[in-house]
PDBQT receptor file of N, H, CA, C and O in Angstrom, charges set to zero:
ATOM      1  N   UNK A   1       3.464 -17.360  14.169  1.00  0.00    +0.000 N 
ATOM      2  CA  UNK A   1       2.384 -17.012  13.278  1.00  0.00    +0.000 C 
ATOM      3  C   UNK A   1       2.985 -16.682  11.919  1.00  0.00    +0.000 C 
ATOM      4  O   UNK A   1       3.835 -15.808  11.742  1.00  0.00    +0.000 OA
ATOM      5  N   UNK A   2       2.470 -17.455  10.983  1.00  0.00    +0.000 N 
ATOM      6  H   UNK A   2       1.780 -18.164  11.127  1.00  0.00    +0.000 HD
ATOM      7  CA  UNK A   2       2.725 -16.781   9.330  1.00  0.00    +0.000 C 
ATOM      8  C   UNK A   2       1.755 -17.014   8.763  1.00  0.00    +0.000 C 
ATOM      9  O   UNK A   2       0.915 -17.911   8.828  1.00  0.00    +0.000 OA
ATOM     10  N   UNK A   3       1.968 -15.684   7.864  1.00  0.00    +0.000 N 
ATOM     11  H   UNK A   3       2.651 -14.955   7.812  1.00  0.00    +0.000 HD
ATOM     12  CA  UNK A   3       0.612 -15.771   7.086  1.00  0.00    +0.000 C 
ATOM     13  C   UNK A   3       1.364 -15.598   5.358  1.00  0.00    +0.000 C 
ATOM     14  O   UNK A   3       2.360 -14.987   4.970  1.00  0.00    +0.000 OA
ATOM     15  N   UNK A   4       0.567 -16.261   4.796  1.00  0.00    +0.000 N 
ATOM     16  H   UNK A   4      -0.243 -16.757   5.111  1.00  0.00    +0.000 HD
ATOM     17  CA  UNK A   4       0.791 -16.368   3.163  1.00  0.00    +0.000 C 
ATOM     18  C   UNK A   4      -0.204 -15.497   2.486  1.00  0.00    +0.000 C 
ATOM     19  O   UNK A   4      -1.411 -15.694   2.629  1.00  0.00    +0.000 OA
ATOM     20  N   UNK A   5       0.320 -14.448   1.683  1.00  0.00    +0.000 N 
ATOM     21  H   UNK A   5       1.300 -14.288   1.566  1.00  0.00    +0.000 HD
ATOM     22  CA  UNK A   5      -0.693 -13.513   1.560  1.00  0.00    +0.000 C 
ATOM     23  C   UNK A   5      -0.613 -13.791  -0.053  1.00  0.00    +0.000 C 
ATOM     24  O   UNK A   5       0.461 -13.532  -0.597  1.00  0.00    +0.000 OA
ATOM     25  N   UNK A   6      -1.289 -14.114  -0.555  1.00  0.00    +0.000 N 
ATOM     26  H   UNK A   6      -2.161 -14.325  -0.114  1.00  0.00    +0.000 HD
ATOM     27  CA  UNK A   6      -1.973 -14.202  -2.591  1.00  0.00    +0.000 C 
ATOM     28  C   UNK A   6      -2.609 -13.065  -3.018  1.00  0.00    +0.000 C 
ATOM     29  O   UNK A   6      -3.821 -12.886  -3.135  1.00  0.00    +0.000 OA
ATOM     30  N   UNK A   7      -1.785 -12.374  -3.222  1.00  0.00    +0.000 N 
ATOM     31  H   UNK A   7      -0.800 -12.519  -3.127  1.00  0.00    +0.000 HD
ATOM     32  CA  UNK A   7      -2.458 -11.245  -4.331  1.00  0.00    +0.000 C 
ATOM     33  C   UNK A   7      -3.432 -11.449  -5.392  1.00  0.00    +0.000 C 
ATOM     34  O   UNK A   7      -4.342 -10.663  -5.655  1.00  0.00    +0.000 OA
ATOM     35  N   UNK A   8      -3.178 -12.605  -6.019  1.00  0.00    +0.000 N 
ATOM     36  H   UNK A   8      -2.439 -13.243  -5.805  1.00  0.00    +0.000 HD
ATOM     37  CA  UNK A   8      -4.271 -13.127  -7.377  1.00  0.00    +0.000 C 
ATOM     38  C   UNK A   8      -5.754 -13.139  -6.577  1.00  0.00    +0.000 C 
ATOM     39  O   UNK A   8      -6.846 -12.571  -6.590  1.00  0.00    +0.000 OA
ATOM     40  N   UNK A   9      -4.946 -14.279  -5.814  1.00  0.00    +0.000 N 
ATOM     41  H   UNK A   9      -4.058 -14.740  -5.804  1.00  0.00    +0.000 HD
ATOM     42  CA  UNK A   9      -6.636 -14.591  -5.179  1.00  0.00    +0.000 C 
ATOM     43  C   UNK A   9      -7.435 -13.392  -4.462  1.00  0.00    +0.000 C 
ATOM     44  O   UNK A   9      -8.633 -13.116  -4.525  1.00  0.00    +0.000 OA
ATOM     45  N   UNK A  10      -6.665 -12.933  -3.947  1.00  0.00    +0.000 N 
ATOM     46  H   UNK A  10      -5.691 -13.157  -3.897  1.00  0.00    +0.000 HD
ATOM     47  CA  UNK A  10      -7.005 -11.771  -3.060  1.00  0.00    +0.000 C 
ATOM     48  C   UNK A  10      -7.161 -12.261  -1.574  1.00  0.00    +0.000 C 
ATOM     49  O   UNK A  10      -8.094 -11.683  -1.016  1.00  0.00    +0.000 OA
ATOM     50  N   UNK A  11      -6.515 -13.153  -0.796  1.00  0.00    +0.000 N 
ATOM     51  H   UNK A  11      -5.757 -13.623  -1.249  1.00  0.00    +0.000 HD
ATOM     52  CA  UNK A  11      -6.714 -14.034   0.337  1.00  0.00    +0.000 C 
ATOM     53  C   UNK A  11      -5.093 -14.082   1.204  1.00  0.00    +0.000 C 
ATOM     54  O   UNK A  11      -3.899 -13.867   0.995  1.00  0.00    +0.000 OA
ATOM     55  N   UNK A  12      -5.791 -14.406   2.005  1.00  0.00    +0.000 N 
ATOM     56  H   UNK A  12      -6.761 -14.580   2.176  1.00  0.00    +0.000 HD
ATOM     57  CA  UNK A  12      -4.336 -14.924   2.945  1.00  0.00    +0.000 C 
ATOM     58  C   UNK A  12      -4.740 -16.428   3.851  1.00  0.00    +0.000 C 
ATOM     59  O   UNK A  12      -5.752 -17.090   4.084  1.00  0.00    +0.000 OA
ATOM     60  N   UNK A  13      -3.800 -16.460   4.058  1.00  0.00    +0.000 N 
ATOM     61  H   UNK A  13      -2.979 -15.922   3.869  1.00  0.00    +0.000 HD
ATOM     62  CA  UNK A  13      -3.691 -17.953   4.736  1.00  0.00    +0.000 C 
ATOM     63  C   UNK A  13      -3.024 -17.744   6.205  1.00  0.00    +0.000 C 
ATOM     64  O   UNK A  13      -2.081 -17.011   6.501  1.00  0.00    +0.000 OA
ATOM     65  N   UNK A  14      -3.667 -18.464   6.901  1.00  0.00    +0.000 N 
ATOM     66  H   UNK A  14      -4.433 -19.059   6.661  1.00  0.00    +0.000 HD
ATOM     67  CA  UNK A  14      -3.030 -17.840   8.200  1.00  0.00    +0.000 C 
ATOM     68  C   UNK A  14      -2.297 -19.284   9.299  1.00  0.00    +0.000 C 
ATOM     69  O   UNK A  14      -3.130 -20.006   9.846  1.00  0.00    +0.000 OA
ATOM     70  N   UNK A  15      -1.068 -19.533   9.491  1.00  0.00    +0.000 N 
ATOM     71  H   UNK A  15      -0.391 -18.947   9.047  1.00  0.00    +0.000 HD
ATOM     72  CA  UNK A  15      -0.667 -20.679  10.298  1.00  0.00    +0.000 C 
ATOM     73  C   UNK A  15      -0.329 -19.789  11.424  1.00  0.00    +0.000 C 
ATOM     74  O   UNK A  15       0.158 -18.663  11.527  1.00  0.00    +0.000 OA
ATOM     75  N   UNK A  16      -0.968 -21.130  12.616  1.00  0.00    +0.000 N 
ATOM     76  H   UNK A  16      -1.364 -22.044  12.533  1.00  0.00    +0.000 HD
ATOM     77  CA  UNK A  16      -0.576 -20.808  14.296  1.00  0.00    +0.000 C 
ATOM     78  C   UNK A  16      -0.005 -22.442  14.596  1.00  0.00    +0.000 C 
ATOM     79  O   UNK A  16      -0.376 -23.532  14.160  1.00  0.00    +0.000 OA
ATOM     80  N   UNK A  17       1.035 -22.044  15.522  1.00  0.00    +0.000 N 
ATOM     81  H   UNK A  17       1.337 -21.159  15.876  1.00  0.00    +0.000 HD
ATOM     82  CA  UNK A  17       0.908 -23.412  15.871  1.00  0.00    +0.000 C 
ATOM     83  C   UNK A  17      -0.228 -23.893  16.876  1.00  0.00    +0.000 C 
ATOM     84  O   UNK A  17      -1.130 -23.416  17.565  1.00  0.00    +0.000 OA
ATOM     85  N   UNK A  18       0.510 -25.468  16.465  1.00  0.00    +0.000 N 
ATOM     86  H   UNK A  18       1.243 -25.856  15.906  1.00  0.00    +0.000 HD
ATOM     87  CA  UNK A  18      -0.625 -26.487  16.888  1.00  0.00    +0.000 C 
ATOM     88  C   UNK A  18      -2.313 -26.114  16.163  1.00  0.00    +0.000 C 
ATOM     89  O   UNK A  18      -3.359 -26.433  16.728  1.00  0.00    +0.000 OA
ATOM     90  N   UNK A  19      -2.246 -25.462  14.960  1.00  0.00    +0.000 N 
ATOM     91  H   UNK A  19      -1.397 -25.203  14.501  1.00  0.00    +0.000 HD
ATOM     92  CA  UNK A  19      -3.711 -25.352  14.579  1.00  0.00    +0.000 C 
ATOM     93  C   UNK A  19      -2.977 -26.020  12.853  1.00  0.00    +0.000 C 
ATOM     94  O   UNK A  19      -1.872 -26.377  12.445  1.00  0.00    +0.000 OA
ATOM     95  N   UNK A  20      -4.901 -25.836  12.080  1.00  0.00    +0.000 N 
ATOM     96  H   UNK A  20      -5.799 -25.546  12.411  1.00  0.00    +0.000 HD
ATOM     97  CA  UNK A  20      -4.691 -26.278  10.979  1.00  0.00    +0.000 C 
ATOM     98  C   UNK A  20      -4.884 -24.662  10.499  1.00  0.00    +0.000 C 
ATOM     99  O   UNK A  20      -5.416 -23.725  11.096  1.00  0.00    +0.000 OA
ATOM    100  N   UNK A  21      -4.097 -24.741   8.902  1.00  0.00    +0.000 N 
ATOM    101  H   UNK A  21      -3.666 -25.501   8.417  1.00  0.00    +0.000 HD
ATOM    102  CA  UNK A  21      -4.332 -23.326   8.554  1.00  0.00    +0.000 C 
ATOM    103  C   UNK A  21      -6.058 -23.011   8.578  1.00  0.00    +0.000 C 
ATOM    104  O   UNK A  21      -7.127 -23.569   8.827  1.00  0.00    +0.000 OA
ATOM    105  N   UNK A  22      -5.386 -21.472   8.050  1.00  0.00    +0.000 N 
ATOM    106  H   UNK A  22      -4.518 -21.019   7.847  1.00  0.00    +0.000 HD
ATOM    107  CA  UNK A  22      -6.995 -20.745   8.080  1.00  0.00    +0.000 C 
ATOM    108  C   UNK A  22      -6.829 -20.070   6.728  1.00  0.00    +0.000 C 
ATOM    109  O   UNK A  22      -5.957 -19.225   6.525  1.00  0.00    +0.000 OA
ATOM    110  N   UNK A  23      -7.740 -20.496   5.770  1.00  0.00    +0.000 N 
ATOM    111  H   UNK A  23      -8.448 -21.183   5.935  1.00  0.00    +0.000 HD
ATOM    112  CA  UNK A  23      -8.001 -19.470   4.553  1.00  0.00    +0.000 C 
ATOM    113  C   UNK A  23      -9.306 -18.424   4.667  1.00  0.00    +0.000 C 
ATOM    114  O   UNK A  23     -10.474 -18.612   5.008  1.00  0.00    +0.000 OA
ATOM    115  N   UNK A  24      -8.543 -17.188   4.206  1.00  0.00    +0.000 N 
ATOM    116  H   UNK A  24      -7.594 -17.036   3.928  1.00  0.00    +0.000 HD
ATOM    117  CA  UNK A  24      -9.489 -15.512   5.095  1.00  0.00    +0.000 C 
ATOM    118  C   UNK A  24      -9.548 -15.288   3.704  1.00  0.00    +0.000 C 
ATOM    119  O   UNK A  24      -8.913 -15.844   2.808  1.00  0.00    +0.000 OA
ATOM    120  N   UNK A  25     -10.513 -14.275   3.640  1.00  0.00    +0.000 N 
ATOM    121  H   UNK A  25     -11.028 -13.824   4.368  1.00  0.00    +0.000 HD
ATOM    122  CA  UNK A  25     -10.809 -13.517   2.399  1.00  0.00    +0.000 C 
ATOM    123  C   UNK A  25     -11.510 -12.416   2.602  1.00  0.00    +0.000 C 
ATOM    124  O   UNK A  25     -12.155 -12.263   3.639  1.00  0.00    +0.000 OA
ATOM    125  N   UNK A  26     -11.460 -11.245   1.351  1.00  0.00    +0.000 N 
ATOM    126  H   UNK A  26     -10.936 -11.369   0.509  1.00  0.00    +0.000 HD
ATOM    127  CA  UNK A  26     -12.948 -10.206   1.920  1.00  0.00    +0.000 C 
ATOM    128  C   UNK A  26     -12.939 -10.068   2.615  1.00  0.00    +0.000 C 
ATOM    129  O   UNK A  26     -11.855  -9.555   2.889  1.00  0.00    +0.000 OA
ATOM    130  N   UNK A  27     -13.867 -10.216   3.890  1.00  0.00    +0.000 N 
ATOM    131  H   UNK A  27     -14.748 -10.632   3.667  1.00  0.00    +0.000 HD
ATOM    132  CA  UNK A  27     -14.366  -8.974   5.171  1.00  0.00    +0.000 C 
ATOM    133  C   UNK A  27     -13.710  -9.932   6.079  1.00  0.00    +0.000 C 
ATOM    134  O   UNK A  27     -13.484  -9.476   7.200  1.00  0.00    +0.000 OA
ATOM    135  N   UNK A  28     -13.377 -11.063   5.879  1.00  0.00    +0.000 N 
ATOM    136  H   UNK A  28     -13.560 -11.434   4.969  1.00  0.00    +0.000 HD
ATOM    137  CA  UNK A  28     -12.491 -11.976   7.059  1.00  0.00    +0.000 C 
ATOM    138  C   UNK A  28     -11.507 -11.275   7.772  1.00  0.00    +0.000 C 
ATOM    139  O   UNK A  28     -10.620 -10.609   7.239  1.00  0.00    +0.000 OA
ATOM    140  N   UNK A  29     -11.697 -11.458   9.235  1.00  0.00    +0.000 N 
ATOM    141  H   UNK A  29     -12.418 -11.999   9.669  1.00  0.00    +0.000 HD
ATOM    142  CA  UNK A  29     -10.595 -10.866   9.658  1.00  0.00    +0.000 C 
ATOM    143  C   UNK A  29      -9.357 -11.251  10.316  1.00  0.00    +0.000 C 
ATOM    144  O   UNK A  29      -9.154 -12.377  10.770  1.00  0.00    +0.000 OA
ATOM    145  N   UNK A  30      -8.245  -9.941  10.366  1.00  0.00    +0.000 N 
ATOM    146  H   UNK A  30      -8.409  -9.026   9.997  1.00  0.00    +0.000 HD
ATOM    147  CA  UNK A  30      -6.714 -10.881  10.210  1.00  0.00    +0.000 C 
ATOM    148  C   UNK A  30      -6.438 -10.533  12.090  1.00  0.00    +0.000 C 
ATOM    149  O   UNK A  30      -6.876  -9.416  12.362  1.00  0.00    +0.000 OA
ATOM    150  N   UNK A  31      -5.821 -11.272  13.337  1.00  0.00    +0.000 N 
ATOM    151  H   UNK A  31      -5.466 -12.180  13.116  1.00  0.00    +0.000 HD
ATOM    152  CA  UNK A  31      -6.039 -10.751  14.169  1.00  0.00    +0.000 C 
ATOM    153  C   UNK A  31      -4.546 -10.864  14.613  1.00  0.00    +0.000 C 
ATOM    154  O   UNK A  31      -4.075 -11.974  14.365  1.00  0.00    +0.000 OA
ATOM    155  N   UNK A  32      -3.679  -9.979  15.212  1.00  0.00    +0.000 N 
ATOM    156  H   UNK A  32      -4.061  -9.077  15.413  1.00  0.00    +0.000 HD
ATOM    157  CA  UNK A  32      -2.516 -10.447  15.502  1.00  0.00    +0.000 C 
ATOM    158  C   UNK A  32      -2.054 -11.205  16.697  1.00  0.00    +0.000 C 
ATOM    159  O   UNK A  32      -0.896 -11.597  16.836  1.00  0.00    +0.000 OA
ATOM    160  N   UNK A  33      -3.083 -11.404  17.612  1.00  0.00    +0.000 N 
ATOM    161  H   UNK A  33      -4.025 -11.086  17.499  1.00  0.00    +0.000 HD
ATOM    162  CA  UNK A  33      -3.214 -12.494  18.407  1.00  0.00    +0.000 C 
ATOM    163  C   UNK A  33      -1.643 -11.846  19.581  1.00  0.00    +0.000 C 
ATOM    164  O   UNK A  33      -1.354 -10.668  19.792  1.00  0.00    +0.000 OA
ATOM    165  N   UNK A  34      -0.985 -12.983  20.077  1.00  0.00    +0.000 N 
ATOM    166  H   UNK A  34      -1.219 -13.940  19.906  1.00  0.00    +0.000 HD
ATOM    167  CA  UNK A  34      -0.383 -12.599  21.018  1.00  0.00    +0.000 C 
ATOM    168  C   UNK A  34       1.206 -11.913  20.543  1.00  0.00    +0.000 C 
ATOM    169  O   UNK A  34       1.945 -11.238  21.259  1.00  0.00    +0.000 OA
ATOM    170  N   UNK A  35       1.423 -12.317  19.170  1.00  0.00    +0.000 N 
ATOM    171  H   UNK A  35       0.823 -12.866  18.588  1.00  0.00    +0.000 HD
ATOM    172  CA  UNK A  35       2.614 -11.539  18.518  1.00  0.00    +0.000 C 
ATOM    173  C   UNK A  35       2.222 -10.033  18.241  1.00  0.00    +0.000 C 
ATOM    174  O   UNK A  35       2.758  -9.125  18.875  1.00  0.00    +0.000 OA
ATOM    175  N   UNK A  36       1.022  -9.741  17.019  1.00  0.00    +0.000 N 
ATOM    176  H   UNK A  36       0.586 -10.479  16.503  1.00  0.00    +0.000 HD
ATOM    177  CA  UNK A  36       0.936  -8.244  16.855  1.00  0.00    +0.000 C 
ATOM    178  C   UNK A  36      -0.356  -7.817  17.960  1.00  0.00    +0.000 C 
ATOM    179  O   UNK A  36      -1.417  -7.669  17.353  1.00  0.00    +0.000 OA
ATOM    180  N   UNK A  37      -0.458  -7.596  19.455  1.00  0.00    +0.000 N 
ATOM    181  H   UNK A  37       0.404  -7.716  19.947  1.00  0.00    +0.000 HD
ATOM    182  CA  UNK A  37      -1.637  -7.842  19.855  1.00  0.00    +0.000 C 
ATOM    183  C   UNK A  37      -2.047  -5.796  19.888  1.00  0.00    +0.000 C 
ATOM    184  O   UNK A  37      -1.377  -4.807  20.185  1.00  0.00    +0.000 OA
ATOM    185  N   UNK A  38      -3.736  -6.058  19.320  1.00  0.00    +0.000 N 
ATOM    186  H   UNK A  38      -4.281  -6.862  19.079  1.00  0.00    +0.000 HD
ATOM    187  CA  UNK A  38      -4.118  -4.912  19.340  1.00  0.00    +0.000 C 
ATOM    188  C   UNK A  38      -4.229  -5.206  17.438  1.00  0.00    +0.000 C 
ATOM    189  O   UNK A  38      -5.275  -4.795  16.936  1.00  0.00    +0.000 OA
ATOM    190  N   UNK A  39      -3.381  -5.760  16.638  1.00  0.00    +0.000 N 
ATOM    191  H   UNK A  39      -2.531  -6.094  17.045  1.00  0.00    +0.000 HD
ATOM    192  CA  UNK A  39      -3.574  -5.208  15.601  1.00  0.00    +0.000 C 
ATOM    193  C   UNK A  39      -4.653  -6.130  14.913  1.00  0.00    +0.000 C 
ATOM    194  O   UNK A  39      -4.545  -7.333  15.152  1.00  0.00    +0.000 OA
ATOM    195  N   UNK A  40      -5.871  -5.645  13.935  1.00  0.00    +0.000 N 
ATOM    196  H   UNK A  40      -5.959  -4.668  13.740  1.00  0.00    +0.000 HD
ATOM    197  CA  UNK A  40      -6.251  -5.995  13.508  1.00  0.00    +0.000 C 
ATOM    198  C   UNK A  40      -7.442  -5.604  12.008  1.00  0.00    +0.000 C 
ATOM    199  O   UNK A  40      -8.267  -4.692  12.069  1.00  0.00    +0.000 OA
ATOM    200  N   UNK A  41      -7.297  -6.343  11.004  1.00  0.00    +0.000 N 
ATOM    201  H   UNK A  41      -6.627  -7.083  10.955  1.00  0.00    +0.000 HD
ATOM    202  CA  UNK A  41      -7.627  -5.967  10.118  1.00  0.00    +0.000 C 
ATOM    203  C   UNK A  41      -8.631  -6.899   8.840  1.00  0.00    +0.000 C 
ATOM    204  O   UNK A  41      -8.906  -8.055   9.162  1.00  0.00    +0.000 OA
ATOM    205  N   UNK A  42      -8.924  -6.619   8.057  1.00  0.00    +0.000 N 
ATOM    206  H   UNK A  42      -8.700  -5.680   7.795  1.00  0.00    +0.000 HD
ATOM    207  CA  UNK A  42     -10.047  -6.947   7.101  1.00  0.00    +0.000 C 
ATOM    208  C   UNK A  42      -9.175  -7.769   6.253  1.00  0.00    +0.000 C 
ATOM    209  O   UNK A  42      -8.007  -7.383   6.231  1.00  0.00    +0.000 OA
ATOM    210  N   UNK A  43      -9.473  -8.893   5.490  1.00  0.00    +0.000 N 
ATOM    211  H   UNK A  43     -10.423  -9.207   5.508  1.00  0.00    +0.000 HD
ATOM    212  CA  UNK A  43      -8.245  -9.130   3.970  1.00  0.00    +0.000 C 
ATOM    213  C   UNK A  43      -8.275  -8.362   3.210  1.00  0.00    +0.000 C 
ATOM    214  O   UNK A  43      -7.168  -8.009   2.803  1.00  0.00    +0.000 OA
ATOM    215  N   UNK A  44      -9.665  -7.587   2.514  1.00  0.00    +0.000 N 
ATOM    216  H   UNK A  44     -10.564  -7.873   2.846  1.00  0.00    +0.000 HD
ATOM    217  CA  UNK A  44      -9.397  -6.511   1.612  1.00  0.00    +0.000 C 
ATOM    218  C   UNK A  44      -8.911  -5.750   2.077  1.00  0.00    +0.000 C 
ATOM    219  O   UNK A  44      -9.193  -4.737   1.438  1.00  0.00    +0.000 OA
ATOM    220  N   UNK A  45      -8.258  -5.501   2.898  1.00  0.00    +0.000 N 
ATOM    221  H   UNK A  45      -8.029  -6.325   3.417  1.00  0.00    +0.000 HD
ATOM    222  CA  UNK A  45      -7.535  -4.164   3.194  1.00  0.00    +0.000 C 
ATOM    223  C   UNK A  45      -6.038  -4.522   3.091  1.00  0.00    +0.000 C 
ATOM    224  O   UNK A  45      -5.179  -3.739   3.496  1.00  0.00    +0.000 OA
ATOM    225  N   UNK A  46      -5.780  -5.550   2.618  1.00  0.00    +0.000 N 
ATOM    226  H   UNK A  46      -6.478  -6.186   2.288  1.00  0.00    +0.000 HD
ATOM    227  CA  UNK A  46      -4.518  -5.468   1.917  1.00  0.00    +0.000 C 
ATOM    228  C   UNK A  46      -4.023  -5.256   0.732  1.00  0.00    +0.000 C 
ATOM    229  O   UNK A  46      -2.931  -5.154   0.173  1.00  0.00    +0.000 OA
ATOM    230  N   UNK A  47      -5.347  -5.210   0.466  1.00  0.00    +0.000 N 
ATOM    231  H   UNK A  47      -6.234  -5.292   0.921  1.00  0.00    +0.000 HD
ATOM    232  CA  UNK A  47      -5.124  -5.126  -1.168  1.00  0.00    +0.000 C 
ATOM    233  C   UNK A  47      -5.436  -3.997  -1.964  1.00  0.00    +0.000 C 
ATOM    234  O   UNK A  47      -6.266  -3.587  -1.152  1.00  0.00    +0.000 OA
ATOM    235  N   UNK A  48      -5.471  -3.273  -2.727  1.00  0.00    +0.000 N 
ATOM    236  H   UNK A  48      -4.797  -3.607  -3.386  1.00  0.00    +0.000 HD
ATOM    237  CA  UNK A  48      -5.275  -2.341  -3.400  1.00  0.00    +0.000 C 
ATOM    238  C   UNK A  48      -6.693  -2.066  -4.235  1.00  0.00    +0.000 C 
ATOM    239  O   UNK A  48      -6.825  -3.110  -4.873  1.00  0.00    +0.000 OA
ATOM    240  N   UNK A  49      -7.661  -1.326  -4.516  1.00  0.00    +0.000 N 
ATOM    241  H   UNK A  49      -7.553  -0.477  -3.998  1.00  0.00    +0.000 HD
ATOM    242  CA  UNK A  49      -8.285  -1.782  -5.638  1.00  0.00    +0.000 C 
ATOM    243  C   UNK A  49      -7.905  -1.474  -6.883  1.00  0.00    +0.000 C 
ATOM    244  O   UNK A  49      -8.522  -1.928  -7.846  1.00  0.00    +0.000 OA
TER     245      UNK A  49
């Protein structure tokens, strides 16, 4: 799992294998799936206001 996180935009991008990416934003949520499992969070909540 990697995710590309853009501060400008305010978004992240999310690669799994065998998938196509995922562009998240705002209330989209980030899930850590079977690497961070349990963790999960909003895109604005990476960001700062």
């Amino acid at each position: 799992m990697v995710w590309l996180v853009d501060p400008e935009a305010r978004s992240l991008e999310m690669h799994l294998p065998d998938a196509a990416p995922q562009m998240l934003a705002g209330d989209d949520l980030v899930e850590g799936g079977a690497t961070l499992p349990g963790f999960r969070a909003a895109v604005r909540d990476f960001f700062p206001d």
